[in-house]
C-alpha angles and dihedrals in degrees: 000000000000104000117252087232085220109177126219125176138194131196135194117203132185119234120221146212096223083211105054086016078220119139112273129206127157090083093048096088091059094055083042084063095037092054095054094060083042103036097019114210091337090090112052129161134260133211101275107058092222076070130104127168121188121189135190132242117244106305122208090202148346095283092060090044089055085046099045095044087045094058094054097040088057101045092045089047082047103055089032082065098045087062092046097254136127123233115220124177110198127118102256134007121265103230101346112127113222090213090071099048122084128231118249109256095248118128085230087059102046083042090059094044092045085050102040101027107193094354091071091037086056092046091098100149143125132226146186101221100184121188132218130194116246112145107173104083099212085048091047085053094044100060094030080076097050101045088060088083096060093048099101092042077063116041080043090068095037092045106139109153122086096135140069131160094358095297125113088248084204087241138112086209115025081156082074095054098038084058094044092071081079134093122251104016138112117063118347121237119251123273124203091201149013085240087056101052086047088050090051093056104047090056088057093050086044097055085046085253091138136351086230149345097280084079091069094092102183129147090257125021144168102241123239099218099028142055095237141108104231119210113198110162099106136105101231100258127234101233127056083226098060094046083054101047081050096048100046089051084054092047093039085047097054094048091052094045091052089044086058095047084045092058094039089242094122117195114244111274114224129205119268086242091049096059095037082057078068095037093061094044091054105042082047102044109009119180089354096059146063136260132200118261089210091194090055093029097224141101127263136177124281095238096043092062085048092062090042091051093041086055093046092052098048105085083076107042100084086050086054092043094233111118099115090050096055091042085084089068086088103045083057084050094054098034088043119232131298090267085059096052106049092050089049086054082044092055098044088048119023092209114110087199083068095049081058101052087044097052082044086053103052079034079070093026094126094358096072094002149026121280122257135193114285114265 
């Protein structure tokens, strides 16, 4: 049964005191409650309560999905507004301190901090999660195994996240190292079979691990609830239109990669270690750095690797219907990611306040207003 490559997206965004341009949380609850009678069970909390995290429906393609994202993205500013917030997407907080933020009042929640500690209260940070439809769950596994590979390609064009604390962490993604404190993240192993990785969980929930499979927690997953294969390596991105170009490659991977295992041709499966060697690479440098060719065994430039994935995906865009979407990909290539733009704002200004206005103004770029060239 060939997959429906449905697309669904969600976004986390911070929520903002447009004076201190800190995190605020204590009114987020109240838009939390406000959404839901505007935007029904498509916006939902998350652990910190200067969290909100907003999901589409199903999407057929990647015009539903902008629509759909656009929609969301507006009523949440909106209503972030009204209560005289700001609404940034970006993957940490420039300067805000998590021991200062409180967790959102939800049993799953109490459950994780009572399980993690501090790992859980650090864990302040803000992701794009994008499904895609596989429904078939041998096929979902299958190509689970190939698209690791193309995680760090990836998480290298939606890196956001150069700051925490107040400190130039040096990396493009500190999200990615804040949420590695957890257990069971980074780049899953690889699984011969869908009745492997079942059999893998249930061990876990055996050996009272984990209560269920959401608490798998890898860069790409098959999810528990859904058909769907579920990427969530990236940083959330500032503009709609990133989330979107992003959205439409993971969408375009997962179709070629489907077309090769279609036609029995496979893609090479690389070691764990070996993709974590490019993990690492992307979350540190980003756009500006290498990765390893494996095939070649040597290192190449980021953007480089880009041109050469765009290209392998490309046999499948018209078919999806996506090609205008994914177009943007270059123009991230060429304007750098969000992580190089705010610390090009942080170097022209010195002012962190400033990096902040800046992320809440690309968050609207397109939603509020229209959209500008990339700083």
């Amino acid at each position: 049964m060939q997959p429906t490559f449905t697309i669904g997206i969600e976004e986390e965004y911070q929520t903002i005191d447009p004076v201190t341009r800190d995190l605020r949380s204590h009114l987020a609850a109240e838009i939390l409650e406000k959404g839901k009678l505007i935007l029904q069970e498509r916006v939902k909390a998350e652990m910190h309560q200067s969290v909100v995290e907003v999901g589409t429906g199903i999407c057929h393609n990647i015009q539903e999905a902008r629509q759909d994202v656009t929609e969301l993205r507006r009523g949440i500013i909106g209503l972030a507004r009204n209560n005289n917030l700001r609404l940034a997407a970006a993957g940490t907080h420039p300067f805000a301190d998590w021991r200062n933020q409180e967790i959102y009042p939800d049993e799953r929640y109490h459950t994780i901090v009572q399980d993690l500690k501090m790992v859980a209260r650090a864990n302040l940070i803000f992701g794009l999660h994008v499904h895609v439809g596989v429904e078939d769950r041998e096929t979902a596994i299958n190509i689970m195994n190939t698209a690791r590979y193309f995680v760090p390609h990836i998480l290298a064009l939606s890196t956001n996240s150069p700051f925490w604390l107040g400190m130039d962490t040096g990396l493009k993604s500190y999200r990615c190292k804040v949420f590695d404190k957890f257990p069971r993240t980074n780049i899953p192993d690889y699984f011969p079979s869908w009745g492997e990785y079942d059999s893998f969980v249930k061990l876990l929930v055996r050996t009272n691990c984990i209560d269920n499979a959401k608490k798998i927690w890898w860069d790409i997953r098959p999810h528990p609830n859904f058909p769907t294969l579920e990427f969530r390596c990236c940083d959330v991105p500032m503009r709609i239109d990133e989330t979107i170009a992003i959205a439409a490659l993971i969408q375009a991977t997962v179709a070629k990669l489907y077309k090769l295992y279609a036609a029995n041709q496979g893609f090479r499966l690389y070691r764990r270690a070996l993709i974590m060697e490019n993990k690492w690479r992307a979350l540190r440098y980003g756009l500006e750095g290498k990765l390893i060719d494996f095939g070649k065994q040597c290192e190449v430039p980021v953007r480089v690797l880009l041109e050469e994935y765009m290209e392998f995906v490309d046999d499948v865009v018209d078919d999806l219907g996506s090609r205008k979407e994914i177009e943007y990909i270059w123009t991230m290539i060429r304007n750098g990611s969000g992580a190089d733009r705010q610390l090009r704002v942080y170097q022209e200004t010195g002012d962190l306040k400033s990096v902040v206005d800046y992320i809440i103004s690309e968050t609207e770029a397109g939603i509020l207003q229209p959209a500008a060239s990339a700083a």
